[in-house]
C-alpha positions, 0 to 999 in steps of 0.5 A: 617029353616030360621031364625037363633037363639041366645044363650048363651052357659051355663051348658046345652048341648043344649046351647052348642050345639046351639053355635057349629051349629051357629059356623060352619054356620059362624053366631058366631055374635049369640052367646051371652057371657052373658045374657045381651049381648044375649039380646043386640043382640036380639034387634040389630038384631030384628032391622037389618030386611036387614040382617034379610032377608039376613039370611033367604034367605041363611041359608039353602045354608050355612047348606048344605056348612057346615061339618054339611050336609057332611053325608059321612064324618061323616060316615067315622069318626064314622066307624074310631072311632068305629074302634078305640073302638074295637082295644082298647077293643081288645087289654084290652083283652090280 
């Protein structure tokens, strides 16, 4: 942890689920539209070595802030939507 990654959010389910986890760290500037602008970044922000260090210095406190590291809100909404599963099966049955 430490240095953030650039994507571009394409067909794959890794890419996409790259550009949530910089999107709720508040690093959307990451996130590339295109190919060429993925690259783009990548030489501004290889350059940039102030926010370079700045990233690496608060990357884990902006985790830890972010919904991503609330364990027990997370529990909770999967306990509801597996309540919600079970209703639904539930009242298939009758």
């Amino acid at each position: 942890m430490g240095v953030p990654v650039i994507t571009t959010p394409g067909t794959r389910s890794v890419s996409r689920s790259t550009a949530s986890i910089l999107s709720t760290v508040g690093l959307e500037d990451w996130i590339a539209p295109t190919l060429e602008d993925y690259a783009k970044r990548a030489v501004e922000f290889a350059r940039d070595l102030a926010l370079l260090a700045e990233l690496r210095g608060s990357l884990r406190a902006r985790m830890l802030r972010s919904p991503l590291m609330d364990e027990k809100a997370f529990v909770r909404d999967l306990e509801s939507a597996y309540r919600a599963m079970w209703r639904a099966w539930c009242e298939r049955r009758d």
